[in-house]
C-alpha positions as CSV (number, residue, x, y, z in Angstrom):
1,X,48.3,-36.3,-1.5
2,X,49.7,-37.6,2.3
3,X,47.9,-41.2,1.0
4,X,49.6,-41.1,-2.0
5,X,52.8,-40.1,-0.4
6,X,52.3,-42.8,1.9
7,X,52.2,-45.4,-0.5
8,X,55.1,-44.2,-2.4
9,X,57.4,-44.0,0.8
10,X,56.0,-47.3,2.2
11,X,57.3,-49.2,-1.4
12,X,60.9,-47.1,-1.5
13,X,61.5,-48.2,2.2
14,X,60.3,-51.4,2.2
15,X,60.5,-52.7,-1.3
16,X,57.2,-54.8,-2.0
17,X,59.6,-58.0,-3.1
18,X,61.7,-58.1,0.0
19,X,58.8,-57.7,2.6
20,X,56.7,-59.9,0.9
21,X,59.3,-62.8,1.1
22,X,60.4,-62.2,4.8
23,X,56.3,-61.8,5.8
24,X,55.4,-64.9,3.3
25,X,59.0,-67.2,5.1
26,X,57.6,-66.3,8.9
27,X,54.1,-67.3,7.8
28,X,55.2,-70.4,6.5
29,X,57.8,-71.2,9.7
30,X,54.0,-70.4,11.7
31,X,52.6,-73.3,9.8
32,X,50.6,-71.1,7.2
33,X,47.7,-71.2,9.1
34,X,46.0,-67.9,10.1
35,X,44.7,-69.7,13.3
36,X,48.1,-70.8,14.1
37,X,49.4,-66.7,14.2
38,X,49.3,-65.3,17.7
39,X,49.7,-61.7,18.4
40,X,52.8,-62.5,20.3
41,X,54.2,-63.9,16.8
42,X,52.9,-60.6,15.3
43,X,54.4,-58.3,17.7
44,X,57.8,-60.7,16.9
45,X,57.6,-60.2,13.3
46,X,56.8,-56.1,13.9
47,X,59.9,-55.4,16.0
48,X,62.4,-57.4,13.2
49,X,60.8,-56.1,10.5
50,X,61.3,-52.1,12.1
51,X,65.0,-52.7,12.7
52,X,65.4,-54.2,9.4
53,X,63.7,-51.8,7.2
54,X,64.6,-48.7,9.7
55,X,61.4,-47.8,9.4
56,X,58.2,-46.2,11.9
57,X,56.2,-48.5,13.6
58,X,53.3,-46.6,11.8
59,X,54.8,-47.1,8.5
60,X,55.4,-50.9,9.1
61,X,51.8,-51.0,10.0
62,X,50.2,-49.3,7.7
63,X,52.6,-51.4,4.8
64,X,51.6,-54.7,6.9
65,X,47.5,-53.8,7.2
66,X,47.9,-53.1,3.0
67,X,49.2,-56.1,2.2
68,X,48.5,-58.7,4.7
69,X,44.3,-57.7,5.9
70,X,44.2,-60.7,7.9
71,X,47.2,-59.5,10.3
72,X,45.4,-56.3,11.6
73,X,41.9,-58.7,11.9
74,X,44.1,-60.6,14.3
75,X,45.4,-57.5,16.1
76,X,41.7,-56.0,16.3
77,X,40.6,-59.3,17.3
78,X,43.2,-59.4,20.0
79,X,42.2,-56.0,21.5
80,X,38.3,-55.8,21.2
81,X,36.9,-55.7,24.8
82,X,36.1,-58.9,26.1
């Protein structure tokens, strides 16, 4: 049930629509390139997109890593031990 609960209050506070177009218009203004995305741009996007929505930085990530995969490869990416 907390899943499904957490699906249902990720879409009520940040309607699929809406995040999708601000997500989709900073990946664009990045190039569109998933090798052009730094997790500085990331971290950007994170910290508008929590004052925004007023949401949790859990629930923005857990919304972001559900619909956009390829940002939390970059994050893991970013902090695997070199």
């Amino acid at each position: 049930y907390e899943i499904q609960a957490n699906i249902f209050a990720g879409y009520m506070l940040m309607p699929r629509g809406k995040f999708r177009s601000i997500v989709d218009a900073w990946y664009e203004e990045l190039g569109g390139k998933v090798d052009r995305v730094a997790i500085e741009d990331i971290t950007n996007l994170a910290v508008s997109l929590v004052k925004q929505f007023e949401v949790s930085k859990q629930a923005l990530w857990r919304q972001l890593s559900k619909e956009y995969p390829w940002i939390g490869e970059i994050i893991d990416k970013a902090l695997a031990p070199r």
